[in-house]
C-alpha positions in Angstrom: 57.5 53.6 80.4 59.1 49.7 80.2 62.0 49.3 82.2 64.6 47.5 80.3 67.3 45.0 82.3 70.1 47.0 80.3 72.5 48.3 82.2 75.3 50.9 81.0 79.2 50.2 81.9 79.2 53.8 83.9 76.7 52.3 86.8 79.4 49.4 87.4 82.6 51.4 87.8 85.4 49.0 89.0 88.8 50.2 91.0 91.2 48.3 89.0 95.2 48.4 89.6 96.9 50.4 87.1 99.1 47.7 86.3 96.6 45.2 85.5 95.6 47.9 82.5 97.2 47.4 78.8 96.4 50.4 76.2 95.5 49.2 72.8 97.5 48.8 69.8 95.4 51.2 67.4 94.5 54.1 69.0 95.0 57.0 66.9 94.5 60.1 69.2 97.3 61.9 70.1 97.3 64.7 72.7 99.5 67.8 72.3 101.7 68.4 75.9 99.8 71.5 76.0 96.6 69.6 76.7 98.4 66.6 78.3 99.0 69.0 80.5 95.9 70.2 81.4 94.6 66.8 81.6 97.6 66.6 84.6 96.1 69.7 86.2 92.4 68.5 85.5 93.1 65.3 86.9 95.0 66.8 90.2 92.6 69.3 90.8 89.2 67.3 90.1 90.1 63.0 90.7 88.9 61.0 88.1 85.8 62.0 87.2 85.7 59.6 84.1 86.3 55.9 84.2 88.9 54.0 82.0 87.2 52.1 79.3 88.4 48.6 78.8 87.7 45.2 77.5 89.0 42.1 80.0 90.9 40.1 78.6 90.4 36.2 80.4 92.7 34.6 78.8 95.6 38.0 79.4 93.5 38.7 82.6 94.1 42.2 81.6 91.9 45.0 80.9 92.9 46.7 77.4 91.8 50.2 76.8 89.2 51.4 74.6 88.9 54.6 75.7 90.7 56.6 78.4 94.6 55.5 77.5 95.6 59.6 78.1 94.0 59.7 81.6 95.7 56.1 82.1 98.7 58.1 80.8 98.9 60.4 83.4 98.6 58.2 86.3 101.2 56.4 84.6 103.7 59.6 84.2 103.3 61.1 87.7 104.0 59.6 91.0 101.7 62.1 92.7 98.4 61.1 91.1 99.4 57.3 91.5 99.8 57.5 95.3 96.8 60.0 95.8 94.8 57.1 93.6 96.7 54.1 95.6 97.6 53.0 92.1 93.7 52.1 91.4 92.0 53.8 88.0 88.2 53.9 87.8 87.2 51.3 84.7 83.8 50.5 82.7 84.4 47.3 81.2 82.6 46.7 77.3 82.6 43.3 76.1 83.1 43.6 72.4 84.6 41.8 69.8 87.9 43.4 68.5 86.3 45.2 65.5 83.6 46.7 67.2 86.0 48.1 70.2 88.1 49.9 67.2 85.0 51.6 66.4 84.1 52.6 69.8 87.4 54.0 69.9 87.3 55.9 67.3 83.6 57.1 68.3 85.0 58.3 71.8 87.6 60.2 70.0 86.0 61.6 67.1 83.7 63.0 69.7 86.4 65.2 71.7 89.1 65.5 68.9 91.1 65.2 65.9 93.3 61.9 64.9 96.6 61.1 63.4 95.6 60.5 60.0 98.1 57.5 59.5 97.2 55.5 62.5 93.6 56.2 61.5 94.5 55.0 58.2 95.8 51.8 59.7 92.9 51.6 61.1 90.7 51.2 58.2 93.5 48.4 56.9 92.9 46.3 59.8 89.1 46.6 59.9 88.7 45.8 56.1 91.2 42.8 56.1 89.3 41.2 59.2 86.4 41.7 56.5 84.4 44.8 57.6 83.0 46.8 54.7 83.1 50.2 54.0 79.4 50.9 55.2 79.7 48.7 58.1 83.1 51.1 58.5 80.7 54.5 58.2 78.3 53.0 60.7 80.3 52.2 63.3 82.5 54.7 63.0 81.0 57.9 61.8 82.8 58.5 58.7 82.0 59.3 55.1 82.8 57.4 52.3 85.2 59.9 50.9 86.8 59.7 54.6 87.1 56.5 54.2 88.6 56.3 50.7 91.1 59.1 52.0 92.4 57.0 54.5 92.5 53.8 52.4 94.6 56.0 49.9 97.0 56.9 52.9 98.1 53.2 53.0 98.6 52.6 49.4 97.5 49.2 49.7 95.6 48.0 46.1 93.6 45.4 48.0 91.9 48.2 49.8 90.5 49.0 46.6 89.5 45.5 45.4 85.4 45.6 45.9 86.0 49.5 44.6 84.1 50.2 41.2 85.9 51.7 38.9 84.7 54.1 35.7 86.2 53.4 32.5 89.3 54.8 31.8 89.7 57.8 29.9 92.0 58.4 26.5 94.2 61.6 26.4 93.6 64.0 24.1 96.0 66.0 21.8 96.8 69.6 22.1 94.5 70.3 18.9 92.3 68.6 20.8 91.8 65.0 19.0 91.8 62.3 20.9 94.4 59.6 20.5 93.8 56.4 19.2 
């Protein structure tokens, strides 16, 4: 077997200070309090058993959240966990261009849950007008074209639609069953 020099983001787990840590502007997941709170319990009983995911940001030097913003949350929300943590959350850093962190994203989530479908919807928006197609949309991001068309339907945006092809239109037809001319 080769070895490969590839190394994944969960072998170089950084503590990074919880307010160094941005969430994103498009995640769509949302967590009911029900399971927020036993993500609290999971999180007091167990530690941290999963790193934050973020990009760093240089230019911010921040690290922005691609996946984790709920266990971020918590730390966040209750005193206890901060001080047991010394205000320090375990992070994997990716370093991916904007579009392909709303995928992975969306991949993290899809795998563990269900979305809000307008967030998701803006979703879609954003990745098509920074010029990602609807297969490179499906790749990335596990979703069917009918998904896809859903959500682009949510916005009611028309440019959405623009590289859509359309069948010819159809005439109505009377109630004796001629068509109108």
């Amino acid at each position: 077997m080769k070895s490969s020099t590839y190394k994944s983001p969960a072998y170089q787990v950084l503590p990074v200070a919880i307010e160094k840590i941005v969430p994103n502007t498009y995640n769509p997941n949302a967590v009911a309090p029900p399971e927020m709170k036993l993500l609290y319990d999971s999180i007091k009983e167990d530690g941290y058993t999963m790193p934050i995911v973020c990009y760093y940001s240089k230019q911010q030097d921040l690290y922005i959240i691609v996946d984790g913003f709920h266990r971020y949350r918590i730390m966040k929300e209750h005193k206890d966990i901060y001080e047991r943590e010394n205000g320090m959350l375990p992070v994997t850093v990716i370093d991916k261009p904007l579009s392909n962190r709303m995928a992975s994203t969306i991949r993290h989530n899809r795998a563990r849950g269900s979305h809000d479908v307008d967030l998701m919807s803006n979703i879609v928006k954003e990745l098509h007008e920074i010029g990602r197609s609807d297969a490179w949309i499906s790749k990335h991001m596990g979703m069917s074209k009918d998904e896809i068309l859903r959500l682009k339907q949510v916005t009611g945006l028309a440019a959405l639609f623009r590289d859509v092809k359309f069948g010819k239109a159809w005439k109505p037809v009377e109630e004796d069953g001629e068509k109108q001319e």
